[in-house]
N, C-alpha and C positions, 0 to 999 in steps of 0.2 A: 703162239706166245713164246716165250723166249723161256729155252729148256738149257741147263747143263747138266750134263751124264756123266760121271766119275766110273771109270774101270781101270783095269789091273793089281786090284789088290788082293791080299791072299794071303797065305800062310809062307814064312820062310825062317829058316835059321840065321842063329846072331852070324855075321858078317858075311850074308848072300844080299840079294838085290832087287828092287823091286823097280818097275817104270808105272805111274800112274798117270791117265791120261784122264780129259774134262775136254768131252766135246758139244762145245755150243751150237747151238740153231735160233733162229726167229730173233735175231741182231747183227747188228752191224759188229762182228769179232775185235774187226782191227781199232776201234776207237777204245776200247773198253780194257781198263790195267787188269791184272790178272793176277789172284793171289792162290796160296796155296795155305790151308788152314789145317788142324787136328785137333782133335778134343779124347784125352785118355778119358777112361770112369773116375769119374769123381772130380775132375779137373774142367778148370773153364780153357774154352777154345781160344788155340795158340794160333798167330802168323808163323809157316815154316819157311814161306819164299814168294818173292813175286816180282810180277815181269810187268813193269811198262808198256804201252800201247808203243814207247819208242824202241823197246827192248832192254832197259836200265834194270835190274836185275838187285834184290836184295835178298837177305837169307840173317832167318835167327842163327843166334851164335851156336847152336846144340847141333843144328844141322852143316853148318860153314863148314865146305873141304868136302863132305859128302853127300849133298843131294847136288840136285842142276835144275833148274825151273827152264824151262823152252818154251817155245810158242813159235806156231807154223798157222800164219793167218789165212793161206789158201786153204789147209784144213779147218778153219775153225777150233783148231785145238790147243790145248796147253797142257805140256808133260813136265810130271817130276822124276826125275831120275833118282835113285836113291839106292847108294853104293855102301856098305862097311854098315848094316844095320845093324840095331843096338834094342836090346828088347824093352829099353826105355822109349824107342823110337814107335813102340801099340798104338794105333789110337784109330778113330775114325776119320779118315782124309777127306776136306769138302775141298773144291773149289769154290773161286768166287770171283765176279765179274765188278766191276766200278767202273761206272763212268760220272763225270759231276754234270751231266746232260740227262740222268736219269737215274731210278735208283736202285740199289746194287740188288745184283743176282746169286744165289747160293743152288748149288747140286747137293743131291739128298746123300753124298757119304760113299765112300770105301772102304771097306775094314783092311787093316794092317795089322797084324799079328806076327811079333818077333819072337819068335824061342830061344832060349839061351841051352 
């Protein structure tokens, strides 16, 4: 069945750096857009970034200039880079998969915690 695994998230200080990586299995990667989401407490879940199956690449305005969204389809993977963090930037990180051939996929979460 079609799995995605969210890792590298963790604890760090306001303006250190985190890469978080969503690695898929049991699908076809390369057809499927790829988004980057988070949800603080108490707050409903945010778009941070997302990449195109063409590679077309979008980002909320909070994160613009310091995250990077990639995708490496021989891995099955898609990372967030995330540079100049901000301890507004907490939250739990999901990936997520869409294709309009099927229906979308979410990974169970990465904790992000910024300290100021």
């Amino acid at each position: 069945q079609v799995q995605l695994v969210e890792s590298g998230g963790g604890l760090v200080q306001a303006g250190g750096s985190l890469r978080l990586s969503c690695a898929a299995s049991g699908m076809i990667f390369s057809i499927y857009d790829m988004g980057w989401y988070r949800q603080a407490p108490g707050k409903q879940r945010e778009l941070v970034a997302s990449i195109t199956r063409r590679g077309t690449t979008n980002y909320a305005d909070s994160v613009e200039g310091r995250f990077t969204i990639s995708r490496e389809n021989a891995k099955n993977t898609v990372y967030l880079q995330m540079d100049s963090l901000k301890p507004d930037d907490t939250a739990v990180y999901y990936c997520k998969a869409t294709s309009g051939l099927s229906r979308d996929y979410w990974g169970q979460g990465t904790q992000v915690t910024v300290s100021s």
